[in-house]
C-alpha positions as CSV (number, residue, x, y, z in Angstrom):
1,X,21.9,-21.2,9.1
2,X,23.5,-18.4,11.2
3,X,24.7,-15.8,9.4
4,X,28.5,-14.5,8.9
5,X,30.4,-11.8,6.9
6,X,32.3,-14.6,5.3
7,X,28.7,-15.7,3.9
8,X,29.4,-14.7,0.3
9,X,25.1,-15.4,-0.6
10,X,22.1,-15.6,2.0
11,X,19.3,-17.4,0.1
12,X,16.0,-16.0,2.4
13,X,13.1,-18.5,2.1
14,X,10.2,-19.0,4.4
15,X,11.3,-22.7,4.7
16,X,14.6,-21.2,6.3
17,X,13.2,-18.8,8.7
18,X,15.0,-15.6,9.9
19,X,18.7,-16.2,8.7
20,X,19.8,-12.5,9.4
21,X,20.1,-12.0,13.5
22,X,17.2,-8.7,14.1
23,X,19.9,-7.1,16.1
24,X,22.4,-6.8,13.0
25,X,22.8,-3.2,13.2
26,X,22.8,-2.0,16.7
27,X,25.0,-4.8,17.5
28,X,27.7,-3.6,15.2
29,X,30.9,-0.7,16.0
30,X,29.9,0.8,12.5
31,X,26.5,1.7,12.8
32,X,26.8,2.4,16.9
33,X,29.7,5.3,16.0
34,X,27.2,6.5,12.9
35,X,24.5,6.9,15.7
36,X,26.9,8.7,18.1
37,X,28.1,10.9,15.2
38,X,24.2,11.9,14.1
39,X,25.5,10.7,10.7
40,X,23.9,8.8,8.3
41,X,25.6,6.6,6.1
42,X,23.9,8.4,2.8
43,X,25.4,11.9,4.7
44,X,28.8,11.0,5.1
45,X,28.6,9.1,1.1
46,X,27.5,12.9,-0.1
47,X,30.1,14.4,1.4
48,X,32.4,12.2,-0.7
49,X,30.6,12.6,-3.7
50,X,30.4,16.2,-4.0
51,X,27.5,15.0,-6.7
52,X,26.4,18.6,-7.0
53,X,28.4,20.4,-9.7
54,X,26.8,24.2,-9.1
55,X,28.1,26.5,-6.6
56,X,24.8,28.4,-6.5
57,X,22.2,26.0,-8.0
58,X,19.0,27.7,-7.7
59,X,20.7,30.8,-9.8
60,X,22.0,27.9,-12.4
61,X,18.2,26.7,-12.2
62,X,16.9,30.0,-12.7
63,X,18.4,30.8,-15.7
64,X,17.4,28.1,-17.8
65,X,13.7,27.4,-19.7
66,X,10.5,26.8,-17.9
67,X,9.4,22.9,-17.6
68,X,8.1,22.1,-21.4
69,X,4.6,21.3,-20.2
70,X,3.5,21.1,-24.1
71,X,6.0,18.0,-24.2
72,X,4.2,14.8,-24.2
73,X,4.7,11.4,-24.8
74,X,4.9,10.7,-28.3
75,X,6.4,8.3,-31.1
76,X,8.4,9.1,-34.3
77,X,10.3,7.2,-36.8
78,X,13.8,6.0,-36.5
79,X,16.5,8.1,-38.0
80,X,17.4,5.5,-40.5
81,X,13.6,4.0,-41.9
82,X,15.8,2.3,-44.3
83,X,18.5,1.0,-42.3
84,X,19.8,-2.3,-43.9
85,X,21.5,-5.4,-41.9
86,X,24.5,-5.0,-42.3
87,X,25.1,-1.3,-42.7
88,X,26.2,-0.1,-39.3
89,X,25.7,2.8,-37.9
90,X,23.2,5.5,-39.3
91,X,23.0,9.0,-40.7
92,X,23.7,10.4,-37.3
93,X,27.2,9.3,-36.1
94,X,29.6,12.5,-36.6
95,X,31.9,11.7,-39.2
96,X,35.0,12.9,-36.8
97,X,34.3,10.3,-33.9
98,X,35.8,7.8,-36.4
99,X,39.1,9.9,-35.3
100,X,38.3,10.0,-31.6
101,X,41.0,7.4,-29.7
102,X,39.3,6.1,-26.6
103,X,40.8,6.6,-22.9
104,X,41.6,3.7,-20.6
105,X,40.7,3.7,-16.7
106,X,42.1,1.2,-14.5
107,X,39.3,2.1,-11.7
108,X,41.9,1.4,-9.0
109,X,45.0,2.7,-11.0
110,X,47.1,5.0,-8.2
111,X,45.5,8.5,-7.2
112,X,42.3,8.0,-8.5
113,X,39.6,8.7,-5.5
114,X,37.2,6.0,-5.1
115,X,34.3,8.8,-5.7
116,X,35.7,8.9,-9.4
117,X,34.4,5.5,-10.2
118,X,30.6,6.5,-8.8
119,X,30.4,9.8,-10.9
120,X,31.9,7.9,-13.8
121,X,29.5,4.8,-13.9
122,X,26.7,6.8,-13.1
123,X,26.9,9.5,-16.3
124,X,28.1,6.6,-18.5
125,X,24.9,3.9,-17.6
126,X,22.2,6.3,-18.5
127,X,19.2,6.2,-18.7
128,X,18.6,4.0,-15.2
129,X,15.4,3.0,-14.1
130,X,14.5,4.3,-10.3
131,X,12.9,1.4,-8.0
132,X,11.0,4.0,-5.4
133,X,11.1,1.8,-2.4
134,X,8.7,1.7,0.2
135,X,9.7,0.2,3.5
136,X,9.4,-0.6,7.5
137,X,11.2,-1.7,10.3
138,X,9.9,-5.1,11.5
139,X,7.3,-3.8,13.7
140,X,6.2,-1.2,11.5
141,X,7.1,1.7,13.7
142,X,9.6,3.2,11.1
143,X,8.3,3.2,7.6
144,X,10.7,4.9,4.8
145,X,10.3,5.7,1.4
146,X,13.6,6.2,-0.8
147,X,14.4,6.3,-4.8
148,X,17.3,4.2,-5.8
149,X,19.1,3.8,-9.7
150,X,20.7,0.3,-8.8
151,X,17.8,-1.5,-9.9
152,X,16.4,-3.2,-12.1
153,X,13.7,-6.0,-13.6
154,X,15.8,-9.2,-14.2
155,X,13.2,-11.7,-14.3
156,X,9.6,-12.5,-15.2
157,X,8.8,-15.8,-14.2
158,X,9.0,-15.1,-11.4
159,X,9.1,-11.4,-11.4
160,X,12.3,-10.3,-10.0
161,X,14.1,-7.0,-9.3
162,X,17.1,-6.0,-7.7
163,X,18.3,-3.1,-5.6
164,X,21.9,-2.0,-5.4
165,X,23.2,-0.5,-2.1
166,X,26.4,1.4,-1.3
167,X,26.5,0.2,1.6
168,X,27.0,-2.7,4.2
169,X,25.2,-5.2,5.9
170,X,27.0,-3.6,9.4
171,X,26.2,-0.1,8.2
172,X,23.2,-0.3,6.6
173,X,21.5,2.4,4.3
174,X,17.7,2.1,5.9
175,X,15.9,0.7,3.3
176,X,18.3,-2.0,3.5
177,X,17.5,-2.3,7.2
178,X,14.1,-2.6,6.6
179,X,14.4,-5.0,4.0
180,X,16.3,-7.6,6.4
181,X,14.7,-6.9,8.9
182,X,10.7,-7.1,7.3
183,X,12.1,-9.2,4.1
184,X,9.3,-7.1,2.2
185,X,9.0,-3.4,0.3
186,X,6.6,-2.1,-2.3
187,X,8.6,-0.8,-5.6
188,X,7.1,1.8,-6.9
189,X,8.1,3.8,-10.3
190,X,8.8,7.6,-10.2
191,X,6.1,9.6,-12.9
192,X,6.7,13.2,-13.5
193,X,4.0,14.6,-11.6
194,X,5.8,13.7,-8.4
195,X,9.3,14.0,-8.9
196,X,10.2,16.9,-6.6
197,X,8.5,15.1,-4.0
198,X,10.1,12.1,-4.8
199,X,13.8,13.2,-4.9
200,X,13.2,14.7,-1.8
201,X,13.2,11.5,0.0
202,X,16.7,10.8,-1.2
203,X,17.3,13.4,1.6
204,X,19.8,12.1,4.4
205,X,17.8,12.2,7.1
206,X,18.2,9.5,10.6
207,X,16.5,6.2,10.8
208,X,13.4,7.4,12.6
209,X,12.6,10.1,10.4
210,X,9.8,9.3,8.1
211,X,10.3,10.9,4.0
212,X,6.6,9.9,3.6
213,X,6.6,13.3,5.8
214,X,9.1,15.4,4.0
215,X,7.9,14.7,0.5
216,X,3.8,15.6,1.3
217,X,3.3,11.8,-0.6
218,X,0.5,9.5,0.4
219,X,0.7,6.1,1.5
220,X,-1.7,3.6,0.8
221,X,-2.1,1.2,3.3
222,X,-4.1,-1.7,0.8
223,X,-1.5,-3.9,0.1
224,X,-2.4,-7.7,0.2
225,X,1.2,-9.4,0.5
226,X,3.1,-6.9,2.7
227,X,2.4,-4.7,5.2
228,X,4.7,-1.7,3.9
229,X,2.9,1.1,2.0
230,X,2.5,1.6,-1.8
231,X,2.7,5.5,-3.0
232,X,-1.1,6.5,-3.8
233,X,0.5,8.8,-6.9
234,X,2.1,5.9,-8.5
235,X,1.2,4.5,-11.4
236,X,2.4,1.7,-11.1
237,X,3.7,-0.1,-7.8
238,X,4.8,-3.8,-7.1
239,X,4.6,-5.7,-3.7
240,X,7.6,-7.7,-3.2
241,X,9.3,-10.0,-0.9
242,X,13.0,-10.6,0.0
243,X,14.4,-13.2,-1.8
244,X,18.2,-13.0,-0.9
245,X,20.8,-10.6,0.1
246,X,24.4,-10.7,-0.7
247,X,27.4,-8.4,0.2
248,X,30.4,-7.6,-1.9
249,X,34.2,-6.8,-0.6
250,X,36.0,-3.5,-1.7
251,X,38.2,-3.7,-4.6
252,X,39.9,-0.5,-3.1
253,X,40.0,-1.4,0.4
254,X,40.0,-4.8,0.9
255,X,38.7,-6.8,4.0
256,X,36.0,-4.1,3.8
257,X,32.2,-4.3,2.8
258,X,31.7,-1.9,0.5
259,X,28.1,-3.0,-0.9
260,X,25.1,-5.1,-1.2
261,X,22.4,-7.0,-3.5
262,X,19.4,-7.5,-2.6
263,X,16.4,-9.3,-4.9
264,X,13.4,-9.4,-4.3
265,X,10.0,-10.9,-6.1
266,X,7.3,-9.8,-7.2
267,X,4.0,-11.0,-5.9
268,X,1.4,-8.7,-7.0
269,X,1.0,-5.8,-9.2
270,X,-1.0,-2.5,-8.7
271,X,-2.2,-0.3,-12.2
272,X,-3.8,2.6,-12.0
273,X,-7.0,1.8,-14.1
274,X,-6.6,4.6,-17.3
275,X,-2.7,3.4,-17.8
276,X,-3.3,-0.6,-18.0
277,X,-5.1,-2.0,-21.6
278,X,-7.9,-4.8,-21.8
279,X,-5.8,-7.7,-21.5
280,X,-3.6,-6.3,-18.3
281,X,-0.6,-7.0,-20.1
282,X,0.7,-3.3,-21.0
283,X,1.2,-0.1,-19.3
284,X,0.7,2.9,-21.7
285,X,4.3,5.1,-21.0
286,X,1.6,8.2,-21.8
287,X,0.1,8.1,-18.9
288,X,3.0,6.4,-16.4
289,X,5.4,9.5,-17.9
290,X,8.4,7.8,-15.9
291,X,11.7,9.5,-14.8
292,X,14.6,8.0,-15.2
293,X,18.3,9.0,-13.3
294,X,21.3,10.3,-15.2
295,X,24.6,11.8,-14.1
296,X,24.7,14.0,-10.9
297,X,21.6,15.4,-10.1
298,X,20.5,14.9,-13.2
299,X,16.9,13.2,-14.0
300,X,15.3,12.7,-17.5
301,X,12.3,12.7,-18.7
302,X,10.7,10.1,-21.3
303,X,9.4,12.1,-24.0
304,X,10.0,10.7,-27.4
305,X,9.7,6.8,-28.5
306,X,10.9,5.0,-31.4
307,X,9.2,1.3,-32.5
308,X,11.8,-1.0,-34.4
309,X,10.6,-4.9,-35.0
310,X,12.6,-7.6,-34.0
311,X,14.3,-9.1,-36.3
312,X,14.1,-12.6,-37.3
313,X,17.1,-14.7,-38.5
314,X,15.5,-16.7,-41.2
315,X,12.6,-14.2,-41.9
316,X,14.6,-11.1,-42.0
317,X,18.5,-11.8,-42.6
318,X,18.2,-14.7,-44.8
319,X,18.6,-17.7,-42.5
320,X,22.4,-19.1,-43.4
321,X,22.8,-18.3,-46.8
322,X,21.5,-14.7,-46.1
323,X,24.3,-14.7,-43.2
324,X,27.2,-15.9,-45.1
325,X,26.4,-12.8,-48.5
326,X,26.8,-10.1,-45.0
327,X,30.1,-12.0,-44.0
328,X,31.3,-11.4,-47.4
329,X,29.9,-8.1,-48.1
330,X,32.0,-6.8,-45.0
331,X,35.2,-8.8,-45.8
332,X,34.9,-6.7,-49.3
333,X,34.4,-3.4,-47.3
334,X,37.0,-3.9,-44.6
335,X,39.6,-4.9,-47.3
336,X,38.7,-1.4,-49.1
């Protein structure tokens, strides 16, 4: 199956073999001109972005509290105990949104810079997961390590995440590289105790540069299924192999690439031993004190948890006839 830009899917299975030529990139105008330039494709995005928001950060930084290092993990009780179904929101809306009218963006309306739409989506979906993916080139003589917000867990049988990349299959950012080329990473998750390290990697640094250097982090070269490195500090990491890749067209610049999916599966899972219970089936969020991405530069930390039950339809709401007394009970408050 040879592949094309028109391709709008490529499934990669080992049945299949190598569906994405090896020589993708170097073949291509876009990436030859981003190697003449010295520019990466994550260099010439962060020029666009302008993602940080402080003239003089470090005095911003400065002036604000030390890291809260009496803060940990810990569970409370929701801010409605009592909540009912049917009763909405709780105690803590502000009665004056009620009053608040809602803007509409048309995200290609004319004007708007396509930057907009990043900085928007990005402060609005909050909090995101990061997927800190380890990677190498094909014959393991460029290994990279980045963090990336596009992701996600979107299967469990079998386990299957997916990483989002603002880029192209012709200008690829390198993790993306790697992952055609090697079909295989190690996702790893982001604890607090190495998150300057790990944001340094988002650094835009050339192909051949290693991150595992710049960030001082320690690869661990046990892995059973791939051959790229999990992060030793990790609590928890996840080998995975390529499982398809599949490129989107610009809204705002048509006949243009503008990004790419990738999934990939899980085949084997790696806990460090105080933050997984008897039964291997839960991580304790005490010890794996994740990081997740906000707006900006933003990250957050994972501090407080509340516990609610599931609710069951027949159980907890009243099955049909429990239904059909909430239908009415809203009719008589809407008509109010």
């Amino acid at each position: 199956m040879p592949f094309s830009k028109s391709t709008p899917s490529l499934s990669i299975n080992r049945a299949l073999g190598r569906i994405i030529p090896r020589n993708f990139v170097t073949s291509t105008t876009t990436a030859a001109s981003l190697k003449r330039s010295n520019m990466s494709v994550s260099t010439k995005q962060e020029a666009d972005y302008k993602r940080n928001p402080h003239p003089n950060f470090k005095g911003v930084e400065a002036s604000r509290p030390d890291w809260d290092k009496e803060s940990h993990f810990r569970y409370t009780k929701t801010a409605s105990p009592s909540w009912s179904f049917g009763s909405g929101p709780n105690a803590l809306r502000d009665p004056a949104a009620g009053d608040k009218k809602h803007i509409s963006i048309d995200p290609y309306e004319a004007g708007r810079p396509a930057p907009f739409n990043y900085k928007l989506l990005i402060s609005g979906i909050v909090p995101r997961p990061i997927g800190f993916v380890s990677s190498q080139s094909r014959d393991g003589s460029v290994r990279n390590l980045a963090p990336f917000s596009y992701f996600n867990l979107i299967n469990h049988d079998p386990p299957l995440f997916i990483l989002g990349f603002a880029s192209s299959l012709e200008a690829p950012k390198d993790t993306l590289r790697n992952l055609v080329e090697s079909r295989e990473c190690v996702i790893n998750i982001i604890s607090e105790d190495f998150i300057e390290a790990a944001n340094a990697t988002s650094v835009d640094s050339p192909y051949d540069v290693s991150e595992w250097d710049i960030s001082g982090l320690t690869p661990v070269h046990d892995c059973l299924d791939v051959r790229a490195a999990r992060v030793k500090e990790a609590v928890f990491s996840v080998e995975c192999k390529l499982e398809s890749v599949r490129e989107f067209e610009s809204r705002a610049r048509p006949g243009k690439k503008s990004g790419s999916l990738v999934v990939v599966e899980g085949t084997r899972f790696w806990v460090r031993e105080d933050a997984i219970n008897e039964e291997r089936n839960l991580i304790d969020p005490a010890v794996l004190r994740p990081m997740s991405r906000l707006g900006g530069i933003t990250y957050g930390r994972v501090t407080e948890a509340i516990e609610i039950l599931r609710p069951s339809f027949q159980g907890d709401v009243g099955g049909r006839e429990g239904y059909e007394k909430l239908k009415e009970k809203r009719k008589g408050d809407d008509s109010k």
